[in-house]
C-alpha positions in Angstrom: 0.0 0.0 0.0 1.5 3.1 -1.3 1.6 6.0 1.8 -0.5 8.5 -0.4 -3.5 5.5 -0.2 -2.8 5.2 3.5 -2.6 8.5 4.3 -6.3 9.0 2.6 -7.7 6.0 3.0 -7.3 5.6 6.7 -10.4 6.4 8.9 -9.5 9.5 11.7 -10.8 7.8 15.1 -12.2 11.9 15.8 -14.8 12.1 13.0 -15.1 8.0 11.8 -14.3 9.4 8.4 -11.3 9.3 5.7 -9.6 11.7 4.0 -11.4 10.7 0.7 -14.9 10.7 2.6 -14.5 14.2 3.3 -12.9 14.7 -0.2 -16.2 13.5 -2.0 -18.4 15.4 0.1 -16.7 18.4 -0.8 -16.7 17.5 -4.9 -20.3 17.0 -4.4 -21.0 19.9 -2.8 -19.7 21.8 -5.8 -22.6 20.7 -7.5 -23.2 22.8 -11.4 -19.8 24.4 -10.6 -18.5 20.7 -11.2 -16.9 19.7 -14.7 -18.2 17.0 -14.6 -21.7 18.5 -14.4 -21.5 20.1 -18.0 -22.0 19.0 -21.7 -21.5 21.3 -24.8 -24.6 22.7 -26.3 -26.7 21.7 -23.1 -24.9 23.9 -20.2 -22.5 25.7 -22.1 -21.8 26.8 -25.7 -18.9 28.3 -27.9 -19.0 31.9 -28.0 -18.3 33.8 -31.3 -14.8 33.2 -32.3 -12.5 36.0 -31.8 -10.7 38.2 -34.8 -8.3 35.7 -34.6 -10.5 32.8 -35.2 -10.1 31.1 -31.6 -13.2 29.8 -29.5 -14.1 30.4 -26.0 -17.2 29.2 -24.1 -20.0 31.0 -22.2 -22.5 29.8 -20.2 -26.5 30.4 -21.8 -26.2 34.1 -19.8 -23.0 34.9 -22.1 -20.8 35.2 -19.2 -17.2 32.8 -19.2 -17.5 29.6 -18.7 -15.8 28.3 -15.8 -15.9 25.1 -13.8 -14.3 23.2 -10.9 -12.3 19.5 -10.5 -10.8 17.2 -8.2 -7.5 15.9 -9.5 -3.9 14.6 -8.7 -0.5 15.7 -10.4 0.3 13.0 -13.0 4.3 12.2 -13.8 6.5 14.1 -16.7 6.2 11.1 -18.5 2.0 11.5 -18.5 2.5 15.4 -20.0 3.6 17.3 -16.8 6.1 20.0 -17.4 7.2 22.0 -14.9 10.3 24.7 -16.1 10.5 27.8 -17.2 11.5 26.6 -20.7 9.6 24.6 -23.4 9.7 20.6 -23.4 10.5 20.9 -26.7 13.3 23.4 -27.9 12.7 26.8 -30.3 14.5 26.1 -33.4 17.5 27.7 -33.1 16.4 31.6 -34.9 14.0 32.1 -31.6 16.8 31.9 -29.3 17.4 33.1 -26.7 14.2 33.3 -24.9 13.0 37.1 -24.9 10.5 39.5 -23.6 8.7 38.8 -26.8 9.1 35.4 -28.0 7.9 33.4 -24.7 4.8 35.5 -23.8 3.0 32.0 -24.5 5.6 29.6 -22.3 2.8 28.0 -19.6 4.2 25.3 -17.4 1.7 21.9 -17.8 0.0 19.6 -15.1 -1.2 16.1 -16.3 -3.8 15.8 -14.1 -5.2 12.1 -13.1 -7.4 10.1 -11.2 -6.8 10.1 -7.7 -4.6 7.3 -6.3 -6.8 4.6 -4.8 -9.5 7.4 -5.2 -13.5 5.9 -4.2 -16.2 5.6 -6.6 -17.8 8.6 -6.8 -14.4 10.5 -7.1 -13.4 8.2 -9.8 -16.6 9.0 -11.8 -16.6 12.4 -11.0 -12.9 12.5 -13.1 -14.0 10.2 -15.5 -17.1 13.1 -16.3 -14.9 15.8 -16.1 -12.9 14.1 -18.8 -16.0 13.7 -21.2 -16.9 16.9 -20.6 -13.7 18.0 -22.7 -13.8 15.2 -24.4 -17.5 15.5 -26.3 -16.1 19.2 -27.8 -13.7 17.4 -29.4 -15.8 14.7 -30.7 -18.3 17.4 -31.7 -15.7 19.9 -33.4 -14.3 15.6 -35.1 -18.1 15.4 -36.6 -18.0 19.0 -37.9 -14.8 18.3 -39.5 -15.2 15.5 -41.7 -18.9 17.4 -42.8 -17.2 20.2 -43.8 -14.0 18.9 -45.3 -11.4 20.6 -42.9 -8.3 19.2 -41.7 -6.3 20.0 -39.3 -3.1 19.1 -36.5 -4.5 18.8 -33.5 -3.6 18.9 -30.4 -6.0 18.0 -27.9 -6.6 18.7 -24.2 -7.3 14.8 -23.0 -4.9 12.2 -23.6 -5.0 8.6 -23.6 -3.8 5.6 -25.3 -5.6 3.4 -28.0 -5.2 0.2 -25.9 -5.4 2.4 -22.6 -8.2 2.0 -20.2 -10.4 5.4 -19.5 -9.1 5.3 -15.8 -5.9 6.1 -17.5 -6.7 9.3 -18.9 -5.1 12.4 -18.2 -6.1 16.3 -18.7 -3.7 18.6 -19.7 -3.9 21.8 -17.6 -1.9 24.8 -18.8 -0.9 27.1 -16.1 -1.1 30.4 -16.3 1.9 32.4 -18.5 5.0 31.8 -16.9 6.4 35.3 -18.2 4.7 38.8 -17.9 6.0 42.1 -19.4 4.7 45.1 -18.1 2.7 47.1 -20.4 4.2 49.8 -22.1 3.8 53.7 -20.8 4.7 55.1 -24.4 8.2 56.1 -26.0 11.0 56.0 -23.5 12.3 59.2 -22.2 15.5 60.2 -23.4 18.3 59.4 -20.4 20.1 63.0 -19.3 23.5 62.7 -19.6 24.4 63.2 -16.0 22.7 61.9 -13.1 20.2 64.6 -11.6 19.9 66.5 -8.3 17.5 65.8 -6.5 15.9 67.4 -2.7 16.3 66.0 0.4 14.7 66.6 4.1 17.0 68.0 5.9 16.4 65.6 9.2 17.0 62.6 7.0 20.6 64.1 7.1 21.4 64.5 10.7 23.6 61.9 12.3 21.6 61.6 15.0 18.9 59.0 15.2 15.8 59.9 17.6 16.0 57.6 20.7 12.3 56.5 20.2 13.0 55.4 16.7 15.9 53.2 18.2 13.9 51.9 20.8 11.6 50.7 18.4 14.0 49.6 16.0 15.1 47.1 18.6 11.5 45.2 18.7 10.7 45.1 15.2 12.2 41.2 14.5 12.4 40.1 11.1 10.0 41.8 9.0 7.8 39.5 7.1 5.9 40.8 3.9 2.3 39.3 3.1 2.1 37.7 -0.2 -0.6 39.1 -3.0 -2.1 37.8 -6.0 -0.6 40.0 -8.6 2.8 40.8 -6.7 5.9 40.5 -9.4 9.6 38.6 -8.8 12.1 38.6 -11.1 12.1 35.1 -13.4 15.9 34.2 -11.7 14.1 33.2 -8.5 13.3 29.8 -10.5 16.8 27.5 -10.5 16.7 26.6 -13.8 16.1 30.4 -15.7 19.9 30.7 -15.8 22.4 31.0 -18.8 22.4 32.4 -22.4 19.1 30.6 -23.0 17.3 33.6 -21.2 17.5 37.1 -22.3 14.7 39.0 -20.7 14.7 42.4 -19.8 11.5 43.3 -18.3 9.5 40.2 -18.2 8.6 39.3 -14.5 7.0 36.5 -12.7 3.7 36.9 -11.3 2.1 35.4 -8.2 -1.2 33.7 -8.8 -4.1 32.2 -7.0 -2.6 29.1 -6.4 -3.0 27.8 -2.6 -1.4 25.2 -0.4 -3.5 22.9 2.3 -3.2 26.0 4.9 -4.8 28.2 2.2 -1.5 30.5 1.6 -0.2 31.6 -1.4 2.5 29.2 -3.1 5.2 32.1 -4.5 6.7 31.3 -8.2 9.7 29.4 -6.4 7.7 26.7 -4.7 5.8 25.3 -7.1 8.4 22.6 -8.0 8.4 21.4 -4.7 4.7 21.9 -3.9 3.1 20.6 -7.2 4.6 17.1 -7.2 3.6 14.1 -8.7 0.9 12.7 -6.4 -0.4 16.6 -5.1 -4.1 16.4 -5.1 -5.6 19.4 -6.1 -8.4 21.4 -6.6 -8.5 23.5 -9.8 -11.4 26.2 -11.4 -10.6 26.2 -15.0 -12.0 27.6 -18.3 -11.8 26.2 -21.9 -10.3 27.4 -25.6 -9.9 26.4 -28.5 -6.7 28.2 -30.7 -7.2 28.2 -34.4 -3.7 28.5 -36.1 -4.2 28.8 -40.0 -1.9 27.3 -42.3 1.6 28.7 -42.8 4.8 27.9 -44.8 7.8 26.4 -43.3 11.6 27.9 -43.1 12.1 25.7 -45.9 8.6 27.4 -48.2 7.0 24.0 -47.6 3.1 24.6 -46.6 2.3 23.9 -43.2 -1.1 22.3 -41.8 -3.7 24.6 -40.0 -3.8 23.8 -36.4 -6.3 23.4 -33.6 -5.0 23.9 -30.1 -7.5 22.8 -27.1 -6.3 24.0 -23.5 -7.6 23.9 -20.2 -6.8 27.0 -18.6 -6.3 27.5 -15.0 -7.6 30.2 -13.1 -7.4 29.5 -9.6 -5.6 26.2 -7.9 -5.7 24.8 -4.2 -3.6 21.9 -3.0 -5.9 19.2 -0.9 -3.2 17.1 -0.2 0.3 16.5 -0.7 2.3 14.1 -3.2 5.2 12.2 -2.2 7.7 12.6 -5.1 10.7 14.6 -5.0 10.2 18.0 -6.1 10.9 19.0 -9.5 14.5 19.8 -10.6 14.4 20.8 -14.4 18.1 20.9 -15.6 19.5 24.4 -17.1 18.9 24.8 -20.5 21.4 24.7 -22.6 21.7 27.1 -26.1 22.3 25.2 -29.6 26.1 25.3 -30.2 25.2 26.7 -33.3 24.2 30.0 -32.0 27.1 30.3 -29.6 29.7 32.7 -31.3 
């Protein structure tokens, strides 16, 4: 018995329940704000694509649609990616990694079934999947009627020969990288640095004996976390090296929550979202329509159809047991080493 099935499947003398019984009243009690509660063209719908041809969904009010899961962190080998770089390298011409070129860079969870998860749990995922799963087959049937074709890459995977119990659903985090918006042209720089005023008690070498007195109390000082609040992308271990060349980009802390319901900061998440983390996600849905372009080579290139599961806000119900994640540093192509 692994410990993560012990840990939740043991009943807690105090309330004659297990970890998992608590669990599934909880899912349950999310009611139509479960995934696995929806079905396209019955609870929700595709809104109007966008001047770029990309699909969101709405709810029958036309507000976003948005919806809540039970999961646990699947392995790298199931489709989690956790580093601050692509899985797969940029050819060589979009290195190094820039303020402009890795806007779109999300780290990925592969979200499963829950270990040794009960019934109900296991058929809530299982419905969560088909949820995601019937827009697919939907947008499959609209295909072949209408002659399109397209690469795609979908938000569920699972085997031919795999059982449905071995399903995962990729979740895309939100963008790793943010760059502040512009204020307009840049200010020419003066030549010199500039006077500037200063109080003239700020200058006296004599401190106030009430502001040392207090000075001696104060302790470490500890600064609340915010959703929002920006850190430089170095406080991740592996954003080192000529791969990187950002300038303004910053990381940016999001609603994501541990079991004591504080925020997890940028540089925890490799150690907090583990395999194994259970997890309690609101996501929304979209579909990217990438039309047809022409290689490096002039070769034409397929349209694509990109479905994500977007994350919005993410809690951590329980903890996995795997060692944290430890993406290597990237290294640049030789080729565009001078």
């Amino acid at each position: 018995m692994s410990s993560i099935t012990l840990r939740r499947c043991t009943v807690d003398r105090k309330t004659g329940k297990t970890m998992y019984d608590v669990l599934v009243e909880e899912a349950q009690a999310l009611g139509d704000s479960s995934l696995s509660a929806h079905g396209i063209d019955t609870t929700f719908f595709r809104a109007n694509p966008d001047n770029k041809g990309n699909i969101f969904y709405q709810k029958v009010d036309g507000t976003p649609f948005v919806a809540s899961f039970i999961a646990e962190v699947g392995s790298e080998a199931q489709g989690t990616w956790m580093a601050v770089y692509p899985k797969k390298s940029p050819p060589a011409h979009k290195l190094p990694m820039n303020d402009g070129n890795s806007k779109s860079h999300r780290m990925v969870l592969a979200l499963r079934c829950p270990t040794s998860a009960p019934v109900e749990l296991r058929t809530m995922f299982r419905n969560g999947l088909a949820t995601c799963d019937g827009i697919r087959a939907d947008d499959e049937k609209h295909e072949a009627d209408s002659g399109e074709n397209f690469d795609v890459t979908e938000w569920v995977l699972c085997g031919e020969d795999a059982q449905d119990e071995d399903a995962v659903l990729l979740l895309r985090l939100h963008p790793t990288y943010e760059v502040p918006p512009s204020s307009g042209k840049d200010l020419p720089r003066s030549p010199r640095k500039r006077i500037t005023k200063v109080d003239s008690a700020a200058q006296s070498d004599q401190v106030p004996d009430d502001i040392m007195a207090d000075s001696d109390n104060m302790g470490p000082q500890i600064t609340e976390r915010r959703v929002s609040d920006k850190y430089p992308p170095n406080k991740l271990s592996d954003h080192r090296g000529p791969y990187f060349a950002h300038e303004k980009a910053q990381l940016t802390q999001r609603d994501y929550t541990d079991r004591e319901g504080k925020l997890i900061a940028p540089e925890e998440l490799y150690a907090t979202l583990t395999e194994g983390t259970l997890v309690l996600v609101m996501v929304s849905l979209a579909t990217y329509i990438i039309p047809g372009q022409k290689s490096d080579k002039g070769a034409p290139l397929q349209a694509k159809k990109i479905y994500h599961v977007l994350v919005d806000r993410l809690k951590v119900l329980d903890r996995g047991d795997a060692e944290p994640w430890d993406p290597p540093v990237p290294e640049i192509p030789e080729a565009l080493i001078w």
